[in-house]
N, CA, C and O atoms as a MOPAC input file, in Angstrom:
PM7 MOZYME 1SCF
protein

 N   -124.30800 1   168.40500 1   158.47400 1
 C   -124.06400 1   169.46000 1   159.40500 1
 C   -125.33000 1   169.67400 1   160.22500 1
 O   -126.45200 1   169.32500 1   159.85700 1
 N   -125.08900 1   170.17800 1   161.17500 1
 C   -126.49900 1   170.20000 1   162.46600 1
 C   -126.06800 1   171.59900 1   162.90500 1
 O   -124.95400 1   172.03100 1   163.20200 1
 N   -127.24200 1   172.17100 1   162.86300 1
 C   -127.32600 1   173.61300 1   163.48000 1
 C   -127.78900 1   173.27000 1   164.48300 1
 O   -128.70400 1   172.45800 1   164.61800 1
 N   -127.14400 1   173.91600 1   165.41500 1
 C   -127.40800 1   173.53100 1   167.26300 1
 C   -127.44900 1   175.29000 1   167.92400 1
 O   -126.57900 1   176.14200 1   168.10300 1
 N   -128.88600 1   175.23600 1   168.13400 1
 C   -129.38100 1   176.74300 1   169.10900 1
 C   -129.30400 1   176.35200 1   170.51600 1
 O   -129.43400 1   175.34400 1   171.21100 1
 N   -128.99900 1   177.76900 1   170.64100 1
 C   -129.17300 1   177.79900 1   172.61500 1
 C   -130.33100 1   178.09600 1   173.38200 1
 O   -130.68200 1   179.27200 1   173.47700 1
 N   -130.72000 1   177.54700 1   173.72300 1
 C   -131.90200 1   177.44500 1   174.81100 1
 C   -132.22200 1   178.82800 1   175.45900 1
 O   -131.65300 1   179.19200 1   176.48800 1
 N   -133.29400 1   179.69600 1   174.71700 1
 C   -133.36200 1   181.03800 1   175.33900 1
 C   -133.53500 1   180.75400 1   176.96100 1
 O   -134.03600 1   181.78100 1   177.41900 1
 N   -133.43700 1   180.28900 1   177.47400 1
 C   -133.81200 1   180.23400 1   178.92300 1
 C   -132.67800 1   180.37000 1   179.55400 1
 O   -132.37800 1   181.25900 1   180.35100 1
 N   -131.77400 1   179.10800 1   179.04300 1
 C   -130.49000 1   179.07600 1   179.50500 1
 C   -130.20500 1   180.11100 1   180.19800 1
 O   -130.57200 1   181.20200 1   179.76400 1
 N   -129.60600 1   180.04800 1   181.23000 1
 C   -128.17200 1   181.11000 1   182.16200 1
 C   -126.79500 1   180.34500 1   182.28700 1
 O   -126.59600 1   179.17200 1   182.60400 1
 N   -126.00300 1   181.22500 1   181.98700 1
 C   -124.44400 1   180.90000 1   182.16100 1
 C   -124.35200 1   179.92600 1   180.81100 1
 O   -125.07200 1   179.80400 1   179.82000 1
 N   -122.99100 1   179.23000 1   181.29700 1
 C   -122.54600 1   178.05600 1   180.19800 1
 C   -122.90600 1   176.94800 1   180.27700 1
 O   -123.00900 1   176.28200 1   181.30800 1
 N   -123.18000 1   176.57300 1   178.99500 1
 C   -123.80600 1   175.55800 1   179.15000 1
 C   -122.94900 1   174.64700 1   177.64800 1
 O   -122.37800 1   175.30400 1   176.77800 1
 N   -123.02000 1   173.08000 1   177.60100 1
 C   -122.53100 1   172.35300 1   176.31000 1
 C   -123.71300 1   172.31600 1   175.54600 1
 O   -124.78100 1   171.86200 1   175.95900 1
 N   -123.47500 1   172.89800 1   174.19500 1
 C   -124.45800 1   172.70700 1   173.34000 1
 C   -124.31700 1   171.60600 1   172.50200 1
 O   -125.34800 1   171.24900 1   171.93200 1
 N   -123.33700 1   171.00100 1   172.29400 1
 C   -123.42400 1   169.51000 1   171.42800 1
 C   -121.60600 1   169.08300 1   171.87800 1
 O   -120.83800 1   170.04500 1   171.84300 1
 N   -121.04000 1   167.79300 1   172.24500 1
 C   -120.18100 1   167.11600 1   172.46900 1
 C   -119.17000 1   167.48200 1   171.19300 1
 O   -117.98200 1   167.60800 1   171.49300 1
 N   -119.52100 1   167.65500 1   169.86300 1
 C   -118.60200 1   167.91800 1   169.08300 1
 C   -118.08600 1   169.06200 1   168.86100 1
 O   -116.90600 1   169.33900 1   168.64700 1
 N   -119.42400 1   170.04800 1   168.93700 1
 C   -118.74500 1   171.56700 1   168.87000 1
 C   -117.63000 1   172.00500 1   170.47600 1
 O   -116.66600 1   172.76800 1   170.54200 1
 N   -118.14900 1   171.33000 1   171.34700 1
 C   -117.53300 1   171.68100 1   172.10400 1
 C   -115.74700 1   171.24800 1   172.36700 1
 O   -114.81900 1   171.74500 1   173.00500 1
 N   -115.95100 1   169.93500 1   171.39300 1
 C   -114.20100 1   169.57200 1   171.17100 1
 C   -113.81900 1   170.30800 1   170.54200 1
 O   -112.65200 1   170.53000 1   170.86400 1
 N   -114.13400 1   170.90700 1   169.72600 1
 C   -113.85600 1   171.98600 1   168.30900 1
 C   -113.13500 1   173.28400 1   168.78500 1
 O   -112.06900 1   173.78600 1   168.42700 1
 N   -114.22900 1   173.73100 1   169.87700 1
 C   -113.73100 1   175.38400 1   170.08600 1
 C   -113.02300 1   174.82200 1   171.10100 1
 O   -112.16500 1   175.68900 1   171.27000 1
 N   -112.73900 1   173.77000 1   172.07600 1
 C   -111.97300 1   173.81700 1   172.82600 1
 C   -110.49500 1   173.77800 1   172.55000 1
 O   -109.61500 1   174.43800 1   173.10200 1
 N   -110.35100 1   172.63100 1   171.32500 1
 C   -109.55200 1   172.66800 1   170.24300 1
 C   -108.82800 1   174.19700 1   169.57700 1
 O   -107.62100 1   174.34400 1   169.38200 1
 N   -109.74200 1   175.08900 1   169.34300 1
 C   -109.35700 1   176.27400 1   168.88500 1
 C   -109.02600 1   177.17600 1   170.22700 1
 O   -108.19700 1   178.07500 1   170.08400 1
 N   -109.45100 1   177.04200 1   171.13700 1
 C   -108.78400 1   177.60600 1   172.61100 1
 C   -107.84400 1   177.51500 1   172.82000 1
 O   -107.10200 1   178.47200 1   173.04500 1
 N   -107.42400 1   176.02800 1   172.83100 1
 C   -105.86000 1   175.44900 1   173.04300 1
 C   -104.75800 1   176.28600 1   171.84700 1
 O   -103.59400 1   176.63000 1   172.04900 1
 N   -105.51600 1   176.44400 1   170.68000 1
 C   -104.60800 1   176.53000 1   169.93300 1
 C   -104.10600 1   177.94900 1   169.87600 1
 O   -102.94900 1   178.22600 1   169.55900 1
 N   -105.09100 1   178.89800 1   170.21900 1
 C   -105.25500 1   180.13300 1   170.34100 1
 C   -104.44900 1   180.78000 1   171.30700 1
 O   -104.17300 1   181.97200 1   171.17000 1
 N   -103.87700 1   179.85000 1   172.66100 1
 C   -102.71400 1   180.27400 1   173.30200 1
 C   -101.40500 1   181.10500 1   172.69300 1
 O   -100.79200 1   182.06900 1   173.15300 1
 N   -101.26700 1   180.50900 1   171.74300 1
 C    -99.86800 1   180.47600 1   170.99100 1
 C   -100.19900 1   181.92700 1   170.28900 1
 O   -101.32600 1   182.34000 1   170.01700 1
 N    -99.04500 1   182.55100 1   170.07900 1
 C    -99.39600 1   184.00000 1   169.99000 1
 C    -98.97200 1   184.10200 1   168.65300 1
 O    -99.01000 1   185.22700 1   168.15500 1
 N    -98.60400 1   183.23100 1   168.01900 1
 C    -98.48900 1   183.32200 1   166.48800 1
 C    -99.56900 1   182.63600 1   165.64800 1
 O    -99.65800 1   182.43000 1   164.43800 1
 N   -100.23100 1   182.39700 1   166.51600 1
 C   -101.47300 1   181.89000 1   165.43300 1
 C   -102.84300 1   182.27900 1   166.27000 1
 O   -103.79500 1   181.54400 1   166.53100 1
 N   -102.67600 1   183.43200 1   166.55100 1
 C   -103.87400 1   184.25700 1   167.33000 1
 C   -104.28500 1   185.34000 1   166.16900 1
 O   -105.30300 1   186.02000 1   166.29400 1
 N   -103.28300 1   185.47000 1   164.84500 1
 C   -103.14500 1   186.13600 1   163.88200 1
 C   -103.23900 1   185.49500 1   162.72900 1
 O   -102.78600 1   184.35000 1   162.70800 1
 N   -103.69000 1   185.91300 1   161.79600 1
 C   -103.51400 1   185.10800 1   160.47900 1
 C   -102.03100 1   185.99600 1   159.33500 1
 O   -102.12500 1   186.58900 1   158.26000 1
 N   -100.64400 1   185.65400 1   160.33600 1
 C   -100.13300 1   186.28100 1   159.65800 1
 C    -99.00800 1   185.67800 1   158.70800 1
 O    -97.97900 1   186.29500 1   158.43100 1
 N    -99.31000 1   184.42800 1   158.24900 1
 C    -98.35700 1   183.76200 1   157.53100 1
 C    -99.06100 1   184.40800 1   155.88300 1
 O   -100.01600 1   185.13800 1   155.61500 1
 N    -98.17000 1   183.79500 1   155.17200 1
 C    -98.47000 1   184.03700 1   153.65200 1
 C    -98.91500 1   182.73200 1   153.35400 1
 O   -100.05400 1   182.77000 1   152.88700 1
 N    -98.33300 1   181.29100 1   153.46900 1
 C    -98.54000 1   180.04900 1   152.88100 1
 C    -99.33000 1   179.66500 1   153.62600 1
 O    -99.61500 1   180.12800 1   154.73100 1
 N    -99.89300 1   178.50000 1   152.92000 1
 C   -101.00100 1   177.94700 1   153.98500 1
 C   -100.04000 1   176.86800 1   154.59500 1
 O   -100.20700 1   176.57100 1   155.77800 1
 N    -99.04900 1   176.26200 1   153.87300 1
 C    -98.31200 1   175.14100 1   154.82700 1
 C    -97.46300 1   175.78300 1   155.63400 1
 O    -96.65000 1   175.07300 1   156.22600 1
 N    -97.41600 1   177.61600 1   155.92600 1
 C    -96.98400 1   177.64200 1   157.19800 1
 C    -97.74200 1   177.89200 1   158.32100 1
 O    -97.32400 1   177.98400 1   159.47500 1
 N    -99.00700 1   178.01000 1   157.88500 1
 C    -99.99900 1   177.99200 1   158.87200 1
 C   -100.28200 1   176.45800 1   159.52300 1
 O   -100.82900 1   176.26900 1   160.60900 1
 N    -99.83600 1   175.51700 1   158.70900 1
 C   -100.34200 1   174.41200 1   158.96900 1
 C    -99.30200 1   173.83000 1   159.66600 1
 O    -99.60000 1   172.92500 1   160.44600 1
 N    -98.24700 1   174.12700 1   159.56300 1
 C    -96.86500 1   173.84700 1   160.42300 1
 C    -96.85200 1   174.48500 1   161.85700 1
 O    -96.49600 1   173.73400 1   162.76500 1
 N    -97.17900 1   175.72000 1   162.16500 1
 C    -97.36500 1   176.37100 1   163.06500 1
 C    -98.66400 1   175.68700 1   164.06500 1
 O    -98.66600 1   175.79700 1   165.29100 1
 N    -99.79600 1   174.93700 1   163.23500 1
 C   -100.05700 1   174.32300 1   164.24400 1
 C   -100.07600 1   173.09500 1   164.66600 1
 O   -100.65800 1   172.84000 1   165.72000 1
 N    -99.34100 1   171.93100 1   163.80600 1
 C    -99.17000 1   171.59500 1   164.46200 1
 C    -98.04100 1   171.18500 1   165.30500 1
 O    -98.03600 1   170.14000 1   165.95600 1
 N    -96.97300 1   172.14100 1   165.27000 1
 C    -95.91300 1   172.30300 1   166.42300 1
 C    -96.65700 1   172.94400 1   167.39700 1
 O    -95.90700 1   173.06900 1   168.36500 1
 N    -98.06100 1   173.55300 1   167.71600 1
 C    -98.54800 1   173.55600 1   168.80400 1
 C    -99.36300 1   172.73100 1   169.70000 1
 O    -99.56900 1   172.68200 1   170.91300 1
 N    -99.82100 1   171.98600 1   168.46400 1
 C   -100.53700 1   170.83900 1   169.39100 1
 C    -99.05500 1   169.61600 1   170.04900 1
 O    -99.00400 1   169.05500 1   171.14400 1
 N    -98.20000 1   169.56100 1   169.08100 1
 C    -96.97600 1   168.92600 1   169.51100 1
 C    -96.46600 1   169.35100 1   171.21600 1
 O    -96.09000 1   168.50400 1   172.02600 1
 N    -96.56100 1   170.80700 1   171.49500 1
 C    -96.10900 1   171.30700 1   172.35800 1
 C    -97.15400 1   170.92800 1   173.71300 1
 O    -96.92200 1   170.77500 1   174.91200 1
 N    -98.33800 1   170.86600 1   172.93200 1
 C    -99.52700 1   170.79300 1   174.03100 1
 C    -99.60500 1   169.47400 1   174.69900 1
 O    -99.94500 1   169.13800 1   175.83300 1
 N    -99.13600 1   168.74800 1   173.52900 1
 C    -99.11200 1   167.07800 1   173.77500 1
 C    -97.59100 1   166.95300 1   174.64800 1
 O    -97.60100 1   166.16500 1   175.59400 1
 N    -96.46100 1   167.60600 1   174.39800 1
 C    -95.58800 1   167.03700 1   175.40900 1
 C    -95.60800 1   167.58600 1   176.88200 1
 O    -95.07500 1   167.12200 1   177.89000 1
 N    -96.41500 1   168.76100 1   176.70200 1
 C    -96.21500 1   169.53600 1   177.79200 1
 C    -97.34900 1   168.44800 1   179.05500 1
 O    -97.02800 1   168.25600 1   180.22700 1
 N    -98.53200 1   167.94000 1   178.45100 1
 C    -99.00400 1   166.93600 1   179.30700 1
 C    -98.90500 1   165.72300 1   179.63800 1
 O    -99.60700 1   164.94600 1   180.28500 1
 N    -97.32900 1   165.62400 1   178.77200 1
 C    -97.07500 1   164.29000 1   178.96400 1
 C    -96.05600 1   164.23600 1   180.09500 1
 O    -95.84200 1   163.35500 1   180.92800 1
 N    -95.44400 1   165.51500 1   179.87800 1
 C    -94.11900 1   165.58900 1   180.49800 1
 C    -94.98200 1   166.24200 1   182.32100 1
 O    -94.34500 1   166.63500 1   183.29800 1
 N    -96.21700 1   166.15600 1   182.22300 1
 C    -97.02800 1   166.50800 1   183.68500 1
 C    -97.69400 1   165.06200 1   183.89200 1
 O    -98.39800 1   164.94400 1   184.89400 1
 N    -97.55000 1   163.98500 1   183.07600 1
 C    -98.09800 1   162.74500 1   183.54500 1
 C    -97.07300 1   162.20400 1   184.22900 1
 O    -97.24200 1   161.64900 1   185.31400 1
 N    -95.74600 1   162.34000 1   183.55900 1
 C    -94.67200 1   161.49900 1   183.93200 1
 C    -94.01400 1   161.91400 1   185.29500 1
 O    -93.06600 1   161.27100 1   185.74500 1

């Protein structure tokens, strides 16, 4: 694991490392969906179902904008 600080100087946004930034972008995308903006399931395999019928959704929805 790599702890990655921000540059006190810095202004505005900036990428602090290529992976974290797939990560939270990852959790952005997923964070749309208004049922998993909550942690309100009981099981964990319905949490885990819930997302990924959202990345499913995310993936056709840009496929169905390629085509």
């Amino acid at each position: 694991m790599e702890i990655v600080e921000r540059d006190r100087q810095a202004r505005g946004f900036e990428v602090l490392s290529k992976k974290r930034w797939i990560v939270e972008r990852t959790f952005s995308w997923l964070i749309r969906n208004r049922r998993l903006s909550k942690d309100y399931e009981r099981m964990v395999q319905s949490s885990e179902t819930f997302i990924k019928v959202a990345i499913i959704r995310l993936v056709l929805r840009r496929l169905a904008r390629a085509a």
